[in-house]
Structure formats: structure tokens, C-alpha cells
C-alpha positions in Angstrom: 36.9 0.0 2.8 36.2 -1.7 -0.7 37.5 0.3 -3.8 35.3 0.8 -6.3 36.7 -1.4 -8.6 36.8 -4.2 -5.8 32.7 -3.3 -5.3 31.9 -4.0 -8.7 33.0 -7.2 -9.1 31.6 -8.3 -5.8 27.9 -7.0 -7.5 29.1 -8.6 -10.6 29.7 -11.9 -8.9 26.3 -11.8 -6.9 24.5 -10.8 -10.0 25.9 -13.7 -11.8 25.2 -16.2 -8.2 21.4 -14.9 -8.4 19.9 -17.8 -10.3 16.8 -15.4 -11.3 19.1 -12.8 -13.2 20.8 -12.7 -16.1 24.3 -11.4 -15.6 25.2 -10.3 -18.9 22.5 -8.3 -19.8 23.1 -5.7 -16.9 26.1 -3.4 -16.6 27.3 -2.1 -13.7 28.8 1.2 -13.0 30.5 2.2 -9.2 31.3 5.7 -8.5 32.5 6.4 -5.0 30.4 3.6 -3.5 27.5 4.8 -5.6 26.3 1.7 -8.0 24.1 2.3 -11.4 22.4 -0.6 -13.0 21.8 -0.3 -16.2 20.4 -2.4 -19.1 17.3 -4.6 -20.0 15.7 -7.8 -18.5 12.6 -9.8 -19.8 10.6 -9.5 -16.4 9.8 -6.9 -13.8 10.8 -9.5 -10.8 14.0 -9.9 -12.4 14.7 -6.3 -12.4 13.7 -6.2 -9.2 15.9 -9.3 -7.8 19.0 -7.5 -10.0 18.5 -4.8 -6.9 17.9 -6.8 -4.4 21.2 -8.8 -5.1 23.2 -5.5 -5.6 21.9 -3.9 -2.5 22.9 -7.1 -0.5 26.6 -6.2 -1.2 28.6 -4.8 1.6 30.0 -1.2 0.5 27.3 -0.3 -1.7 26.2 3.5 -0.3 23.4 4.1 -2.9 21.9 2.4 -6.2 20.5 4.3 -9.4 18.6 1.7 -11.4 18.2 2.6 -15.2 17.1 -1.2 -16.3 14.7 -1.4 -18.5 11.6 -4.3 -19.0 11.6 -5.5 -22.6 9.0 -7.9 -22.4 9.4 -10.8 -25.3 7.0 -11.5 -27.8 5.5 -14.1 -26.0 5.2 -12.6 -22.7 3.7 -8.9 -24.7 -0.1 -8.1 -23.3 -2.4 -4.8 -24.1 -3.1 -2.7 -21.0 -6.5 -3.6 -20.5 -5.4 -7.3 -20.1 -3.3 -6.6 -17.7 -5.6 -4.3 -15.8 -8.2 -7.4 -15.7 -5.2 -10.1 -14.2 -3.6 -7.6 -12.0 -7.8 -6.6 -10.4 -8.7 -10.5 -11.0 -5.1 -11.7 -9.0 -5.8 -8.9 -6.3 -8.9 -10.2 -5.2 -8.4 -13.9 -5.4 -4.8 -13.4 -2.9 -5.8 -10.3 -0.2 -8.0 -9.8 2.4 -9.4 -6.3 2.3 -12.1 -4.5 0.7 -12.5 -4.9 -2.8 -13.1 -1.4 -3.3 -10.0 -0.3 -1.7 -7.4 -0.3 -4.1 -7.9 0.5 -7.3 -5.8 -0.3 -10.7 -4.7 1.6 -13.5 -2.1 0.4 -16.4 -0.5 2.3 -19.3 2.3 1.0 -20.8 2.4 -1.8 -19.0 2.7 -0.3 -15.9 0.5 -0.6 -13.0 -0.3 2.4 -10.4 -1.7 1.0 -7.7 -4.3 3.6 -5.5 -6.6 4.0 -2.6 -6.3 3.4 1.1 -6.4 0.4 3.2 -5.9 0.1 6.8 -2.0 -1.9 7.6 1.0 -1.2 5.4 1.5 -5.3 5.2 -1.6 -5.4 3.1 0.0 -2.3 1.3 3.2 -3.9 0.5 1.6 -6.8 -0.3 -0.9 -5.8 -3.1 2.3 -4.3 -5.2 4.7 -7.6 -4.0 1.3 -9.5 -5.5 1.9 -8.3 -9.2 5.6 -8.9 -9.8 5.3 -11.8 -11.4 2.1 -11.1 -13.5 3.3 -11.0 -17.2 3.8 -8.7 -19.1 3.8 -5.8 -16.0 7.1 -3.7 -16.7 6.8 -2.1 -13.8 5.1 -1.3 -10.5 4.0 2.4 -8.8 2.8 1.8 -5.1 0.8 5.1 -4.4 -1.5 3.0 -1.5 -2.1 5.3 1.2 -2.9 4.3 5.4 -5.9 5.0 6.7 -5.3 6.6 9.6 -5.7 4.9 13.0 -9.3 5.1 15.0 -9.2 6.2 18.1 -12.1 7.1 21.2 -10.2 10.3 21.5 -11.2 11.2 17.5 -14.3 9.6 17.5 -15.4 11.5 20.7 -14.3 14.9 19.1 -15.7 14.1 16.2 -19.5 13.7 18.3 -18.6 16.5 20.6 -17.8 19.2 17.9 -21.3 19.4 16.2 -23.1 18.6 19.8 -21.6 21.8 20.5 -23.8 23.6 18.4 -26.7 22.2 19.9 -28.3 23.4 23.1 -29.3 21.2 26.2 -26.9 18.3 24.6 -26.2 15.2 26.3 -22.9 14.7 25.0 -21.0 13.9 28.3 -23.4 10.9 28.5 -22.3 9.4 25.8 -19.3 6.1 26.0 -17.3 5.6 22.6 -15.3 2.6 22.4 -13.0 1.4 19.2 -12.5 -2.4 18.3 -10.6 -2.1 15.2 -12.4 -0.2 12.7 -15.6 -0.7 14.7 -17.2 2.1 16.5 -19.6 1.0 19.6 -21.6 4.0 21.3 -22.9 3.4 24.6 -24.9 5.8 27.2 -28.5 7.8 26.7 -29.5 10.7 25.4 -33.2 12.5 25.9 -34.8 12.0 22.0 -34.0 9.4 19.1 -33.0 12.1 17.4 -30.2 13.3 18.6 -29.6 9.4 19.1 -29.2 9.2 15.6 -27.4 12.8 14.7 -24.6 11.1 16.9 -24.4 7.8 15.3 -24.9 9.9 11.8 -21.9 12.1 13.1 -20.0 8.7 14.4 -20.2 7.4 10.1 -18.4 10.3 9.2 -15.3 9.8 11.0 -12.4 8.4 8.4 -11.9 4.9 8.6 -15.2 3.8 10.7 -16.1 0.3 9.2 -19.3 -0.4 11.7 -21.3 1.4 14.3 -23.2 -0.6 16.8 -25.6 2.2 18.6 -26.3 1.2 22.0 -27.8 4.6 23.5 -30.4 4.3 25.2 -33.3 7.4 25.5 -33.6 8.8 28.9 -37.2 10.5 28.8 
């Protein structure tokens, strides 16, 4: 097992072998396997490769990071600039709704919100706007839709059809392709055809409903 002393100069020396990182303006602090960072850099992706190259160290059992972004003159921008590059950037580089995540900046830090359906496009919005400059930092608070399923959709239909007297509910087929929602069978007037489809919209995450039921007079 590494001393402490042994495990700060093995951070020292990756910091200083990351090409991306100034060495010298971060100190480094072990205590029982427990590193701090501390210090300033001039970007938010070099603060964030600083951790990346200390958590690649063998030994190292937990990291406090107290390293400031002190953006140079050159690189300083007002909030709302950044707001417009960092909505501008997200649209041009992912592949969801535009709608679905939502940007707010003070200080120079972004907060991502909003839902979208896989944590890769998740991850990938916030990994997006590292390099933007003059972000100093970078709060992820994306949330997953949760998953579709027949077995929601169809409680979803049955619970109001409950209410309703002389329903056709066990007629009806659901079936989920992605966040598509296709409903198949017959019931015996168009509308109860369309409370069900109605019913269908209102599940969380349905993108799409293709109506296929068919009235059975």
C-alpha cells in the first residue's frame, strides 16, 4: 500500500504528464488516501481533466476538488452569451427534442434541466459544453424519462375504463415501439375510441399514438 507521501507525487507526476493541465497552478493535499485539489485553472475542461488524471492514480480512495475557474480576460463572457452558445451548441450536436433540456447560467455556470429518454444523451448534453468558453462550471440536473411499457400503458386505459359501465376494455391490444404507443382491437362507439387514445396521451413519455380500434356496432 502507497504512503501518502508516495501518492502525492504519483498525482503530482500525472498532473504534470497530462498535457491539458497546468501542474503548478494545482496543489495537492493526501490524507489517508484521501486527495484534495486545490487551486485555479483558466478552463472548466481543464479542471475537469486535473480529476480525471488524479483519479487514474492507483491508491487514491476519495478526491475533494476545491479548484476554482478563473477565466482570463480574453476568454470572460456575460451570462446571457453563454446561455445563447451553450442552447445554440446543444442543438446543432444532439439528437433529441429541442424542448427537452433546458439552460440556465449565472455566474458562468450552466444548470442543465428537463428530461430525455437514455442517460447517453444525458451525459452527453453536459460532456457537450466543457469546452464552451467562458463556462466555469457545469450542474447536470437531467432527469430519465421513465421507460414505456404495455403493462403501464394498459393500466393507464384500464383505470379510467373502470369507471365506465359496459366497457370494452379487455378488447383492446397495446403494443410499445420505443416511445410509440399503437392500440389495436374494437370498441362499440368512437367515443370511447377516443377517451382511450385521449387516456393513451397521458401516459409519461408517450411520443406517438397510432389508433387502430376498430368500432364493433
Amino acid at each position: 500500500m502507497k504512503t501518502d507521501a508516495q501518492l502525492k507525487q504519483d498525482i503530482i507526476a500525472e498532473l504534470t504528464w497530462e498535457p491539458s493541465v497546468k501542474a503548478s497552478a494545482i496543489g495537492v493535499e493526501v490524507n489517508h488516501g484521501i486527495v484534495t485539489l486545490a487551486g485555479h485553472v483558466e478552463s472548466y475542461r481543464e479542471k475537469l481533466d486535473a480529476e480525471h488524471a488524479t483519479q487514474r492514480v492507483q491508491g487514491v480512495q476519495a478526491l475533494i476538488v476545491e479548484i476554482d475557474v478563473k477565466l482570463p480576460g480574453s476568454r470572460q463572457r456575460d451570462d446571457a452569451d453563454i446561455a445563447r452558445a451553450a442552447t445554440d451548441l446543444l442543438q446543432w450536436t444532439t439528437y433529441w427534442n429541442k424542448d427537452s433540456v433546458k439552460v440556465m447560467v449565472e455566474d458562468g455556470w450552466i444548470t442543465l434541466t428537463g428530461e430525455v429518454e437514455w442517460d447517453y444523451q444525458r451525459r452527453s448534453a453536459a460532456w457537450t459544453l466543457k469546452n464552451l468558453i467562458g463556462v466555469k462550471g457545469v450542474s447536470d440536473q437531467i432527469k430519465l424519462q421513465p421507460a414505456i411499457t404495455s403493462t403501464t400503458i394498459r393500466s393507464d386505459i384500464d383505470k379510467p375504463l373502470k369507471r365506465r359501465k359496459n366497457s370494452y376494455a379487455e378488447n383492446i391490444s397495446v403494443s410499445v415501439l420505443g416511445d410509440q404507443v399503437v392500440l389495436g382491437g374494437s370498441v362499440r362507439s368512437w367515443s370511447e375510441r377516443e377517451f382511450i387514445a385521449h387516456s393513451v396521451w397521458g401516459s409519461s413519455g408517450v411520443r406517438d399514438v397510432i389508433n387502430n380500434i376498430s368500432i364493433a356496432y
